[in-house]
C-alpha positions as CSV (number, residue, x, y, z in Angstrom):
1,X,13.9,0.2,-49.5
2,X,9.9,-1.8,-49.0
3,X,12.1,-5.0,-50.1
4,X,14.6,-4.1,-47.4
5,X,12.2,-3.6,-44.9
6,X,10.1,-6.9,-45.8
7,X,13.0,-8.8,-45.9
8,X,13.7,-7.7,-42.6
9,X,10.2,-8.4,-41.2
10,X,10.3,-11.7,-42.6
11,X,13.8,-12.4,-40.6
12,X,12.3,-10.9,-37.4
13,X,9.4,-13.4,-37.6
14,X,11.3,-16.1,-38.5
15,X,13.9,-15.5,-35.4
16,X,11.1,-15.0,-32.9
17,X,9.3,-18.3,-33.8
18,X,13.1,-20.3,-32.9
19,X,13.4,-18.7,-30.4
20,X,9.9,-19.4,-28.8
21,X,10.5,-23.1,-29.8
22,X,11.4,-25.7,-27.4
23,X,13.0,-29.3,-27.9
24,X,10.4,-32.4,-27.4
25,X,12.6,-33.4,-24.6
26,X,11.6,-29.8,-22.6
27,X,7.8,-30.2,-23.6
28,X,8.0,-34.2,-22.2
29,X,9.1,-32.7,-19.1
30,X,7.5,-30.0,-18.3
31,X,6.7,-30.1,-14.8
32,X,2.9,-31.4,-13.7
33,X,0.4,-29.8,-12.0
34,X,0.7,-30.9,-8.2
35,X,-2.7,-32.5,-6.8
36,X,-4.1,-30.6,-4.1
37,X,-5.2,-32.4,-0.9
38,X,-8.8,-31.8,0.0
39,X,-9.9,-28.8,2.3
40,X,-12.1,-29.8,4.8
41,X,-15.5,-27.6,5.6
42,X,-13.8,-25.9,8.8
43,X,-10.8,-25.2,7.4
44,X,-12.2,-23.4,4.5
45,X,-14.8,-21.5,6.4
46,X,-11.6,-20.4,8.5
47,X,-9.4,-18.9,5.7
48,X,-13.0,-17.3,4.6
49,X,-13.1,-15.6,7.8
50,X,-9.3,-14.4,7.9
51,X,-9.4,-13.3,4.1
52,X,-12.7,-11.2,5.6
53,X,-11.1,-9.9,8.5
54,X,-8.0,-8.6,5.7
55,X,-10.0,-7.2,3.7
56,X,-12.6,-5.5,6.6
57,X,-9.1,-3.8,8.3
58,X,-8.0,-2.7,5.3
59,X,-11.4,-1.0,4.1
60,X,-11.1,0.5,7.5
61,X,-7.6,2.2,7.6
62,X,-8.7,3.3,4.0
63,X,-11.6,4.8,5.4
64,X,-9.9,6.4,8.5
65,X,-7.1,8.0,5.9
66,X,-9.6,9.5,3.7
67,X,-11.4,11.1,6.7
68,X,-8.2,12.3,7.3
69,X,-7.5,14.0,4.4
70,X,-11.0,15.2,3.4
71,X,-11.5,16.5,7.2
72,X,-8.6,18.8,6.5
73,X,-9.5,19.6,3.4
74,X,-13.9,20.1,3.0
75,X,-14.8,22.8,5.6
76,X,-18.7,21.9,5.0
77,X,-21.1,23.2,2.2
């Protein structure tokens, strides 16, 4: 039964690691990382500003939805 089972371990190992493998031909063209042009200063300070803007409305319909809940909820202490 162990000799069954480690031969069996052995096989799983050994048919992972083929199938993981690739042929040099798919490593040699694997696809490159594209060069990205340059952001200039006002267009990076404007996608600052919009991610910002996201990120303040969402925390603020977050906000406004747990007022929500707790105001129906929490009758004061």
């Amino acid at each position: 039964m162990r000799i069954l089972t480690a031969v069996s371990i052995l096989a799983l190992a050994f048919a992972s690691q083929a199938a993981q493998a690739q042929a040099p031909s798919a490593r040699e063209t694997a696809p490159q990382a594209r060069a990205e042009k340059a952001i200039s200063p006002e267009e990076s300070a404007a996608r600052i500003d919009a991610i910002r803007q996201k990120a303040e409305a969402l925390e603020r319909s977050r906000d406004e939805k747990l007022k929500r809940t707790t105001k129906s909820i929490c009758i004061g202490c």
